[in-house]
C-alpha positions as CSV (number, residue, x, y, z in Angstrom):
1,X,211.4,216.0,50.7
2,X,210.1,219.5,51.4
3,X,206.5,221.1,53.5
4,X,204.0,221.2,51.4
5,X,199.9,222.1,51.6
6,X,197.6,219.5,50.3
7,X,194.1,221.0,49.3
8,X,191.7,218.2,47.9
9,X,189.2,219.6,45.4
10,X,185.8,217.9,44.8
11,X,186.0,216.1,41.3
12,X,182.6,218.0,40.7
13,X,184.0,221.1,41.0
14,X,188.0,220.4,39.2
15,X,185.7,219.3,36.5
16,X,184.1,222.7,36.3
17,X,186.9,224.5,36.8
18,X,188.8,222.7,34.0
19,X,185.8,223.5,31.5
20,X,185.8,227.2,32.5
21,X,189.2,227.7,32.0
22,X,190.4,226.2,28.5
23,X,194.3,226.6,29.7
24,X,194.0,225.2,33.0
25,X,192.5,222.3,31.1
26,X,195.4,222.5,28.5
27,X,197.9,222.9,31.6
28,X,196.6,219.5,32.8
29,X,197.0,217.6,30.1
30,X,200.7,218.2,29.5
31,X,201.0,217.3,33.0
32,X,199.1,213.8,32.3
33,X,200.8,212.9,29.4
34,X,204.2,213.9,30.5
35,X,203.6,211.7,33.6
36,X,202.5,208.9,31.4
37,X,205.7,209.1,28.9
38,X,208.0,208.9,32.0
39,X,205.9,206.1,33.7
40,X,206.4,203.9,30.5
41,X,210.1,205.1,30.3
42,X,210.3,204.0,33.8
43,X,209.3,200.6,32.9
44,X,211.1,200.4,29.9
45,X,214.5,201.4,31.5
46,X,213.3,198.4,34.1
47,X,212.8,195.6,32.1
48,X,216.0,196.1,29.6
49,X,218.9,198.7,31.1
50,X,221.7,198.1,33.0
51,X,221.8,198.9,36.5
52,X,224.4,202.1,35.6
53,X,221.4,203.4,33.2
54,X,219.2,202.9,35.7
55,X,220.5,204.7,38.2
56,X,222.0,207.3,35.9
57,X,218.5,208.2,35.2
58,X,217.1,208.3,38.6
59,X,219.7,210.2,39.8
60,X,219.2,212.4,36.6
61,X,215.2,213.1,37.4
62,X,216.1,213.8,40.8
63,X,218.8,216.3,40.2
64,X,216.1,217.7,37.9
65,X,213.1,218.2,39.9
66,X,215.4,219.1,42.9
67,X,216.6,221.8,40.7
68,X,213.6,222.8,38.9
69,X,215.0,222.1,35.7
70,X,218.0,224.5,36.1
71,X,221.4,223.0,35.2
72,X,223.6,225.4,35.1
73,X,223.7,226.5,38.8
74,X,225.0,224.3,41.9
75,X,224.8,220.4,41.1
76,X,224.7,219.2,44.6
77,X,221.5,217.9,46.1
78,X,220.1,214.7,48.8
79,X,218.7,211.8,47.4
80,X,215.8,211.6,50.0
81,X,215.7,207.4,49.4
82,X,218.1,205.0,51.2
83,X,219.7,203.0,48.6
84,X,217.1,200.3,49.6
85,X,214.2,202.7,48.6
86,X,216.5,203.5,45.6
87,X,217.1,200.2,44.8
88,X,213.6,199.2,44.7
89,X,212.7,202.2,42.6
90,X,214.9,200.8,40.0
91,X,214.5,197.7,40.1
92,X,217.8,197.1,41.8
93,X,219.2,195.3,44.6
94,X,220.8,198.1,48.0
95,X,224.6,196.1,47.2
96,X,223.9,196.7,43.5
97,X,222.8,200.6,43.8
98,X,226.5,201.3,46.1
99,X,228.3,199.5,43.5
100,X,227.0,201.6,41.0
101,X,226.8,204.9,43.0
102,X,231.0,203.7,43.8
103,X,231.2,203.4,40.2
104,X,229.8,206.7,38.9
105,X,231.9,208.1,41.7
106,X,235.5,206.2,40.6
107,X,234.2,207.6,36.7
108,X,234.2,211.5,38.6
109,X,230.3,211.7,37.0
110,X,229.5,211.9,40.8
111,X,230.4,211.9,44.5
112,X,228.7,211.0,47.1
113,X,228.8,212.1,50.9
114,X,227.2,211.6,53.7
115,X,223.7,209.9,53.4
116,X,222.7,210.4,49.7
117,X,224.2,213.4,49.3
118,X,225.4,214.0,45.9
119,X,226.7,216.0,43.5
120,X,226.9,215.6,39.9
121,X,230.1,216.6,38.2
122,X,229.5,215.8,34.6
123,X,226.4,216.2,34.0
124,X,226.7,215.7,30.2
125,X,228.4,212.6,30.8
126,X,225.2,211.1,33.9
127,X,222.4,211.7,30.9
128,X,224.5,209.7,28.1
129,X,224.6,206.8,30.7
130,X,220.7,207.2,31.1
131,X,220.5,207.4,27.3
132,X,218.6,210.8,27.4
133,X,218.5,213.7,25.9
134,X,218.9,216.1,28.9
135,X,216.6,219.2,27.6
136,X,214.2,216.1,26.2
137,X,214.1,215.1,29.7
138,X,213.0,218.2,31.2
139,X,210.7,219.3,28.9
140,X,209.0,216.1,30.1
141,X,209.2,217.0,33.6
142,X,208.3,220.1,33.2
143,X,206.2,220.7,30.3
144,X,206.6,224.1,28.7
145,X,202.6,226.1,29.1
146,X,200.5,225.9,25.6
């Protein structure tokens, strides 16, 4: 994870300021909507992939928003999730998320060092197992301003 500053704004006044400012309010919307589409993705993927899709895809958003969307520059970034935490995110036992992450690894999609630290070799190859579109992907994370 990284530092970050927290400011809490007063419904009252986000509610104003979204109503003054028509692309704020426009801004916020594609932000809601994308985070709904990857919520029901999410629980899709849960209920019916394999555990390789699963975690092709979480390793896929991370390497996204860890990169902020760019793909074409270094590939290696930490998971920060155990693979307990990881596990749990996707629906997955801890033995189940190192067999896969082994797996990935003996395909050469991946390798993996240290504690969660990864980098993706083929990335091409990581969003096929998700079943994703890459750019479809992170146009969804991070929605293009109207």
């Amino acid at each position: 994870m990284c530092d970050a500053v927290v400011v809490a704004i007063d419904k009252g006044d986000w509610a104003r300021l979204l109503q003054e400012n028509p692309d704020l309010w426009r801004r916020e919307r594609l932000m809601v909507n994308a985070e709904r589409a990857r919520r029901s993705e999410h629980m899709l993927r849960l209920g019916k992939a394999s555990a390789e899709t699963r975690i092709a895809y979480v390793l896929l958003e991370l390497f996204l928003r860890v990169s902020e969307g760019e793909t074409s520059e270094k590939r290696a970034f930490h998971v920060p999730l155990g693979q307990q935490q990881l596990g749990d995110f996707s629906g997955l036992s801890s033995v189940h998320v190192c067999r896969t992450l082994r797996r990935l690894g003996r395909q050469g999609v991946i390798t993996t060092a240290d504690h969660m630290d990864i980098c993706v070799h083929d990335l091409s190859t990581l969003a096929d197992l998700a079943g994703v579109n890459l750019e479809t992907l992170r146009s969804t994370i991070f929605p293009a301003p109207a």
